[in-house]
C-alpha positions as CSV (number, residue, x, y, z in Angstrom):
1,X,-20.8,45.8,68.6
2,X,-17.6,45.4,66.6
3,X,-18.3,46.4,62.8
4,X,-15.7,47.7,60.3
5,X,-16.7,51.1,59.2
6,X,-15.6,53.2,55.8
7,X,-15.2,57.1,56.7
8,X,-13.5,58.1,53.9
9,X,-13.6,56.4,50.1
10,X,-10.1,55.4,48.8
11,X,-9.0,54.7,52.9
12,X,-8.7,52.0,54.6
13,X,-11.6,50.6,56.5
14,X,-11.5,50.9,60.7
15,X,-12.6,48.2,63.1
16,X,-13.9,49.8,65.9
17,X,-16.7,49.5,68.1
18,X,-20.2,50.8,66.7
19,X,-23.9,51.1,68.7
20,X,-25.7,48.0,68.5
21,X,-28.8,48.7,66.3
22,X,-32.8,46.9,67.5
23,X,-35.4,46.0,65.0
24,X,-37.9,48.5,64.3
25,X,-41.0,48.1,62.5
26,X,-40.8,45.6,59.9
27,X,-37.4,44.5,60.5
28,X,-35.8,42.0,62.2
29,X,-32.2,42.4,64.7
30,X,-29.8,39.7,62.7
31,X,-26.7,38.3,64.5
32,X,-24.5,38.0,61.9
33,X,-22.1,34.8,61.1
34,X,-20.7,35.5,57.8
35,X,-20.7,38.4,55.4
36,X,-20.2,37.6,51.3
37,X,-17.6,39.9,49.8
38,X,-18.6,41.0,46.1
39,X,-17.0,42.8,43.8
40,X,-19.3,46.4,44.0
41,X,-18.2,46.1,47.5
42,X,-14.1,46.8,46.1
43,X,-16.1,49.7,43.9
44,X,-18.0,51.2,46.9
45,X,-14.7,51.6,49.2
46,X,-12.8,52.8,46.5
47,X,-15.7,55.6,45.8
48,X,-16.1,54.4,41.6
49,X,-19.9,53.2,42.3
50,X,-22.0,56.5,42.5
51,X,-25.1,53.8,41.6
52,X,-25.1,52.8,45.2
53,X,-25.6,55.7,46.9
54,X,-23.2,54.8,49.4
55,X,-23.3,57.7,52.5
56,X,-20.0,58.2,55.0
57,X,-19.3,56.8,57.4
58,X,-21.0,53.3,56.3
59,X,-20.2,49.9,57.5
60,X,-19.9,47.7,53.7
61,X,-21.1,44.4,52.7
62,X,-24.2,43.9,50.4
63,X,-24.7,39.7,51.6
64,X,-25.3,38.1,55.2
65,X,-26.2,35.2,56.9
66,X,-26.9,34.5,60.4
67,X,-29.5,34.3,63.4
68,X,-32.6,36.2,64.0
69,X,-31.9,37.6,67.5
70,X,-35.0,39.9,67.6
71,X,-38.2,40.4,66.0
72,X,-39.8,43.8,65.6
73,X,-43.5,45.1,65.2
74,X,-45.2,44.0,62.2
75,X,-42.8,40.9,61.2
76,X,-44.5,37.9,60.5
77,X,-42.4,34.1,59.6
78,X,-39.6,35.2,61.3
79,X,-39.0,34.0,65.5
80,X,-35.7,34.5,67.5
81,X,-33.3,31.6,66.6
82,X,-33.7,31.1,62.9
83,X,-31.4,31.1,60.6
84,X,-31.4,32.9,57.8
85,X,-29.7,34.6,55.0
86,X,-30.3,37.8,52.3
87,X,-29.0,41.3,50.5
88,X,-29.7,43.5,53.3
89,X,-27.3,46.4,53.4
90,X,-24.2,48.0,51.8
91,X,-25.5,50.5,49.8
92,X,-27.4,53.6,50.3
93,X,-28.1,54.4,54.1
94,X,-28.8,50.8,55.0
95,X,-26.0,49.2,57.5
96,X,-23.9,46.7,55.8
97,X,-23.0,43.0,56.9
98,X,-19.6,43.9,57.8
99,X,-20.3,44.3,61.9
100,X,-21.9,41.4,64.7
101,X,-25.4,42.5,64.0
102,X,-27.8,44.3,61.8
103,X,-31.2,45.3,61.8
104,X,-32.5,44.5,58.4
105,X,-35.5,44.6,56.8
106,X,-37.6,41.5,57.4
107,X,-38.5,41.8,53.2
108,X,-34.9,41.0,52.0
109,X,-34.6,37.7,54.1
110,X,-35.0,34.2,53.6
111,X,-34.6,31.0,55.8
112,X,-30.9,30.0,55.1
113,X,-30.5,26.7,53.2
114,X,-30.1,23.8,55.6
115,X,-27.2,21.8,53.7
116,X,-25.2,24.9,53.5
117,X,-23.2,26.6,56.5
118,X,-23.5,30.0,57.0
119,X,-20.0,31.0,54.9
120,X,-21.3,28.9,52.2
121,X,-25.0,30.5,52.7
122,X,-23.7,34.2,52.8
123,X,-21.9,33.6,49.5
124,X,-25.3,32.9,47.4
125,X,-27.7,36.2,48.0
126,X,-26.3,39.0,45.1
127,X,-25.5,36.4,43.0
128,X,-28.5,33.9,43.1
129,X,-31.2,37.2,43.2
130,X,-29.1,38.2,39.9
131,X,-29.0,35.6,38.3
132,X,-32.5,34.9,38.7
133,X,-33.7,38.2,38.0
134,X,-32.5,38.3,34.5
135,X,-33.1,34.1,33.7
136,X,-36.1,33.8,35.3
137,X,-38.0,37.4,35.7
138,X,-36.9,39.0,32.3
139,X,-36.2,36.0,30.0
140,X,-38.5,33.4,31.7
141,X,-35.9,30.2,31.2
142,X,-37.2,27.1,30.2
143,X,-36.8,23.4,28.5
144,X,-35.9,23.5,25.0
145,X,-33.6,26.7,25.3
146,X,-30.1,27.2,24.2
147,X,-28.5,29.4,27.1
148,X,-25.2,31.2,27.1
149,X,-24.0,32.8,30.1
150,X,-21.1,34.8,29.8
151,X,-18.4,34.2,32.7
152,X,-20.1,30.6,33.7
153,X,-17.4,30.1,36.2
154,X,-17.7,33.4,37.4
155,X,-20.0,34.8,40.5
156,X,-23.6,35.4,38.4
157,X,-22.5,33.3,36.0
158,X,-22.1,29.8,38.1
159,X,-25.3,30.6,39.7
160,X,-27.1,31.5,36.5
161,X,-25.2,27.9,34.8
162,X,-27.3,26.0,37.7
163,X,-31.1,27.8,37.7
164,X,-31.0,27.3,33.8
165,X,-29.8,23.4,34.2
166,X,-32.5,23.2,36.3
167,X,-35.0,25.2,34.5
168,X,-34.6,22.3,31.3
169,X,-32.2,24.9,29.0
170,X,-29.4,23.4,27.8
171,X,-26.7,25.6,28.9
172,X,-23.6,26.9,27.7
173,X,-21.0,29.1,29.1
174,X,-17.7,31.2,28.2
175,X,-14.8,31.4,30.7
176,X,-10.3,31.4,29.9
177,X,-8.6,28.5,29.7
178,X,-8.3,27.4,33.4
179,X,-11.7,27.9,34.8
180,X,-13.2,25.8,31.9
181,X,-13.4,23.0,34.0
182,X,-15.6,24.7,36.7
183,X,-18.0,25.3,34.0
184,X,-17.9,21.7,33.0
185,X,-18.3,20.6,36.7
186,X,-21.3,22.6,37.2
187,X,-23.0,20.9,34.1
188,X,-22.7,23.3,31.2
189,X,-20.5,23.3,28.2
190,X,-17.4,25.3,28.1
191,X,-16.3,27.9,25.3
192,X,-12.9,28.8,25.6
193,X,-13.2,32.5,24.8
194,X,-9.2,33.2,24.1
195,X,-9.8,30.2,21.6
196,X,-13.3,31.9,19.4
197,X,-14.9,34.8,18.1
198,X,-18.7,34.5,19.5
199,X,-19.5,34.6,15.8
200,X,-17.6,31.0,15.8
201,X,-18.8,29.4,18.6
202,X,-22.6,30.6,17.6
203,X,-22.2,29.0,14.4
204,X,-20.6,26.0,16.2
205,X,-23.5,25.3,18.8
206,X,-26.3,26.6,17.3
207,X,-25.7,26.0,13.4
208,X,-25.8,30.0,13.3
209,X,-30.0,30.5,14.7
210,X,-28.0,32.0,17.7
211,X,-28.5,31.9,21.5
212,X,-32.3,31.6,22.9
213,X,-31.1,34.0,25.7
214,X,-27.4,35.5,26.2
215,X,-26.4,36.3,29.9
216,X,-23.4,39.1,30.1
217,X,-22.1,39.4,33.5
218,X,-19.1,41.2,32.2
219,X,-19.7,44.5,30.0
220,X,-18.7,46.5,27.4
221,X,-17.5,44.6,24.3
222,X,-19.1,41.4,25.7
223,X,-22.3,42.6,25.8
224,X,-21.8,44.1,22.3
225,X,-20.8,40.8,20.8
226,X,-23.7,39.4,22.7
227,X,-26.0,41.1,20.5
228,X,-24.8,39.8,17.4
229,X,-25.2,36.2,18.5
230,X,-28.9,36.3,20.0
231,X,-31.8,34.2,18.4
232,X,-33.1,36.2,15.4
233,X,-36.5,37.4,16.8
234,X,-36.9,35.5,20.1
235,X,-33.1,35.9,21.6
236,X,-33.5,38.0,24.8
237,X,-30.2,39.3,25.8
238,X,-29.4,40.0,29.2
239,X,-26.8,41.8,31.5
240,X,-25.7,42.3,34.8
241,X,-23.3,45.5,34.0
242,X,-24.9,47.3,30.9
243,X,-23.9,50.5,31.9
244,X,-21.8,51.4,29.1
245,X,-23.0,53.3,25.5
246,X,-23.3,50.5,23.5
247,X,-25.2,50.2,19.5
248,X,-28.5,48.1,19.6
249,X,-28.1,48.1,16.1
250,X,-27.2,44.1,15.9
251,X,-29.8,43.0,18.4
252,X,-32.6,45.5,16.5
253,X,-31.7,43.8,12.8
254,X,-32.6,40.4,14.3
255,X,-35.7,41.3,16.3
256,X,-33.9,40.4,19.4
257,X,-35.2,41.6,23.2
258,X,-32.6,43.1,25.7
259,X,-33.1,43.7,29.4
260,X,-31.0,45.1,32.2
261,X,-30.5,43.8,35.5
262,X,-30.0,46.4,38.3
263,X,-30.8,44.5,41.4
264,X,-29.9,46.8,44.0
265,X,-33.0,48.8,43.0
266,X,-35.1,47.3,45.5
267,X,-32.8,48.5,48.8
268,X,-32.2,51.3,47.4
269,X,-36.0,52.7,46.8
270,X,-38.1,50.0,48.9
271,X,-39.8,48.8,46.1
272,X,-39.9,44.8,45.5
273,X,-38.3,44.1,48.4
274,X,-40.7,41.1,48.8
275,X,-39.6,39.8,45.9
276,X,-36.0,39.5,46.7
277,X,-37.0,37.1,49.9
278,X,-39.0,35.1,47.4
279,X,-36.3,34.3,45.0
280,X,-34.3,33.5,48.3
281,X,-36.7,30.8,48.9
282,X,-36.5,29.2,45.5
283,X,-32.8,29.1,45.7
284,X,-33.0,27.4,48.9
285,X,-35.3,25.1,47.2
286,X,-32.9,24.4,44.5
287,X,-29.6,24.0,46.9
288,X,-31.2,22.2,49.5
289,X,-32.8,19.7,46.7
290,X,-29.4,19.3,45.3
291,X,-29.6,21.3,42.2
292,X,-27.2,23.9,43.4
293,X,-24.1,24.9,45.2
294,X,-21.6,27.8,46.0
295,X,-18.7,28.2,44.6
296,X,-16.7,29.3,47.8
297,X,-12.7,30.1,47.9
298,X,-11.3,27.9,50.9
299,X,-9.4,31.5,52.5
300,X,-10.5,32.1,56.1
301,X,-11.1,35.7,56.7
302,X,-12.4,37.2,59.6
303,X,-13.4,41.1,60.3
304,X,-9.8,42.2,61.2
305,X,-8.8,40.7,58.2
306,X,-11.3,42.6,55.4
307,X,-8.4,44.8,54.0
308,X,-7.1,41.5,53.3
309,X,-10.8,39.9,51.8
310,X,-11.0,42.8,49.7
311,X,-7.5,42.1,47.9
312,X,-8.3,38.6,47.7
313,X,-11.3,40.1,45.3
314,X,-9.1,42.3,43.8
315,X,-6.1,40.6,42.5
316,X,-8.2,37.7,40.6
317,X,-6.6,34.7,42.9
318,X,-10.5,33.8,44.1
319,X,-11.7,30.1,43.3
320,X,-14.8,31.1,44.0
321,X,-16.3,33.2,46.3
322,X,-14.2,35.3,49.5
323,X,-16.8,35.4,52.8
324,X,-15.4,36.7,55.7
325,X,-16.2,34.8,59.2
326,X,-17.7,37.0,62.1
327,X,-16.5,36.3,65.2
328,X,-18.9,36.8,68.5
């Protein structure tokens, strides 16, 4: 099969012709139509994500969807022909989506949404299972909340905008000046960050009590500030990237809960990896009952074009997500 394959960080990825892998027990042979492109997948090439585990030479690419081509022992709900979609690879020793097939394990998929396509399907797993693993698993999102996610126009962030809405929260969400009205769009209220402190906007939308539950999808100082603007006793903040050394000394004077969202764990160790088909499911629920969508960037991209796909990522141009197409 044709895959593109990383031998050495900081290179440029080859295109070459790999082995064809089969489905062993408990996984299932995928034939691969479109692979999402994320942004640990710029961090893994370039060797700056020791979290992922990454071993050489590895074929990239964290999000897939495609066709079940073959079933193997042990796999149950799956048959030759579905469709489906998941985080199956990319990191660690697991094959990434970057090639024409991979065996994956049977754990990590879900049936694909049936009003998406498979570009628009493949752009949804890393985000959606993150989103949902801090809204839903950690802060357990519901009707009557006040929820800011941080970078609402943003990959997590649109996703997380959309499970809230449909949770009941009323939902709020920081982005610059020109994506304010993809926020908007998706239902949420915009903050312009360039135009308030977090301390201003609290006070604005929340007469000061602070956010039930802050998302930060971003890092460093914005997950600092997004201590100081939780719910005194009951705000649970959240984040994506809180990798940093940060004080918990704001959150801890109000009482406040924080959790951290790693959601590669499961790949990596094989722990929960049930649980990451199951969230699949919901989503599907939720985008094929209308309550949510991709953002997608309209750029065609196809595997001899993923030096491209990554710059795309890279250089902030992106109206939403970059998938690249793979051809057969």
């Amino acid at each position: 099969m044709r895959a593109v394959v990383l031998e050495e960080f900081g290179t440029p990825m080859v295109l070459k012709e790999i082995e064809k892998p089969v489905a062993g027990p408990g996984h299932v042979l995928v034939r691969i139509e479109a692979s999402g492109v994320n942004p640990l997948d710029l961090k893994i090439a370039a060797g700056q994500a020791a979290h992922a585990r990454r071993t050489l030479p590895a074929v990239l690419g964290l999000d897939l969807a495609g066709v079940v081509e073959q079933v193997g022992e042990g796999v149950d709900g799956f048959t030759p022909g579905d469709e489906v979609y998941g985080m199956t690879g990319g990191v660690g020793d697991l094959q990434g989506s970057l090639a024409q097939y991979a065996a994956v394990d049977a754990r990590l998929l879900a049936p694909k949404p049936k009003s998406l396509d498979m570009r628009a399907a493949a752009a949804l797993p890393l985000v959606a299972i993150t989103a949902w693993e801090g809204l839903v698993d950690r802060a357990q999102v519901r009707a009557g909340q006040k929820v800011l996610m941080h970078g609402g126009a943003g990959g997590v962030g649109h996703v997380g905008v959309q499970i809230a809405l449909a949770r009941g929260a009323e939902v709020f969400g920081t982005e610059a000046p020109h994506r304010l009205q993809a926020v908007e769009e998706f239902g949420a209220t915009a903050i312009d960050f360039t135009a308030e402190t977090p301390q201003e906007y609290a006070e604005r939308l929340t007469a000061g009590e602070g956010f039930d539950i802050v998302y930060d999808t971003v890092g460093g100082p914005v997950l600092d500030a997004s201590f100081a603007i939780a719910r005194t006793y009951t705000g649970h903040v959240l984040s994506s990237l809180g990798w940093g050394t940060h004080s918990i000394a704001p959150l801890s004077f109000r009482g406040a809960t924080y959790s951290g969202v790693f959601t590669l764990a499961p790949m990596l160790t094989g722990r929960g990896r049930e649980h990451h088909g199951e969230i699949l499911r919901e989503i599907t629920a939720l985008v094929d009952s209308g309550r949510l969508r991709p953002l997608l960037d309209p750029r065609q991209f196809g595997l001899a074009d993923v030096t491209e796909a990554h710059a795309a990522v890279a250089d902030g141009t992106a109206t939403g997500k970059i998938v690249v197409s793979i051809g057969h």
